[in-house]
C-alpha positions in Angstrom: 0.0 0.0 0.0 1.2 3.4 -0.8 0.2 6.8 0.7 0.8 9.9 -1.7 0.3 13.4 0.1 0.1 17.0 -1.6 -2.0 19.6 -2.6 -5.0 20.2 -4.2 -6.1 22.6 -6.6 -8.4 24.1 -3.9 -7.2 27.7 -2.5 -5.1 27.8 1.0 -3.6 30.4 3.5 -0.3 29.1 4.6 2.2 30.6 7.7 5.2 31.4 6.5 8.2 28.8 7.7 5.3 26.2 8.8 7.0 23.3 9.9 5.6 19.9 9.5 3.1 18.5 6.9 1.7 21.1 5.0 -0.7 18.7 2.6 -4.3 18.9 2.6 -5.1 16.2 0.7 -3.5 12.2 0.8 -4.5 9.2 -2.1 -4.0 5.6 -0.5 -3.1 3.4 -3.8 -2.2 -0.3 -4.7 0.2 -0.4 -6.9 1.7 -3.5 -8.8 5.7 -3.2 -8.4 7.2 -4.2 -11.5 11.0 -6.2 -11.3 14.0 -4.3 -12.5 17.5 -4.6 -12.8 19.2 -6.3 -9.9 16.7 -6.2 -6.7 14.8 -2.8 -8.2 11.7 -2.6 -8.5 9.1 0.0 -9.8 5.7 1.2 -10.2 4.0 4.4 -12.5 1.5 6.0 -9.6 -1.3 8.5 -11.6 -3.1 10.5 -8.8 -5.9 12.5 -9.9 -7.3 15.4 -8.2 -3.5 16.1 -6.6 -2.1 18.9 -8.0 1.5 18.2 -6.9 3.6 16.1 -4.2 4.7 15.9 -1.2 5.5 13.0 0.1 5.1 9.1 -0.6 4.9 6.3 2.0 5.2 2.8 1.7 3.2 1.0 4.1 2.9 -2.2 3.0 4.0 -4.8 0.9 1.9 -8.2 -0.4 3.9 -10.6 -2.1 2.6 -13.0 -5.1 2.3 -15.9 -1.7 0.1 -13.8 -0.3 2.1 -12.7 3.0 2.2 -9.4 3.6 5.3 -6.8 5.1 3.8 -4.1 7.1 5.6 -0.5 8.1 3.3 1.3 10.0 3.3 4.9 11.6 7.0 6.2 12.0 8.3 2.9 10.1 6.7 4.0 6.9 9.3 4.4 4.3 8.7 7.8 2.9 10.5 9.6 0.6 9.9 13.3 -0.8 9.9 13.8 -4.8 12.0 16.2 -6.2 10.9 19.9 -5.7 11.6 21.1 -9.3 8.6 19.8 -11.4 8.9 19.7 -15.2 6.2 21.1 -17.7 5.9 19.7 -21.1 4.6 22.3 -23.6 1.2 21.1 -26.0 
């Protein structure tokens, strides 16, 4: 299971140097990790309604047996995307 915080298009007052999580909006997805090279693996998450990212947690992990890894709370491996988002021109 995977958590994806951010923003949503909606409007929002903010303090300036806020510390903490400043999302108001979070997805819970399932995605279907794909193998890569060596041990990688990888998964393509679409989020609709977010209009940009601030952090993603894994929280879980069911494997083709059907046993299941669990991180929970503070355990959750999260990671923040890169702040710089790229626009590609229509």
């Amino acid at each position: 299971m995977v958590i994806v915080r951010g923003l949503t298009s909606q409007g929002r007052v903010a303090k300036a140097q806020a510390a903490g999580d400043s999302s108001n909006a979070s997805r819970t997805l399932q995605a279907v990790f794909n193998p890569g090279e060596g041990r990688d693996v990888f998964a393509a998450l679409w989020v609709p309604g977010l209009t940009s990212v601030q952090s993603i947690a894994l929280e879980s992990v069911t494997y083709s047996d059907g046993s299941t890894w669990k991180l929970l709370g503070d355990n959750a491996c999260r990671v923040a995307p890169e702040p710089i988002m790229l626009v590609n021109g229509r």
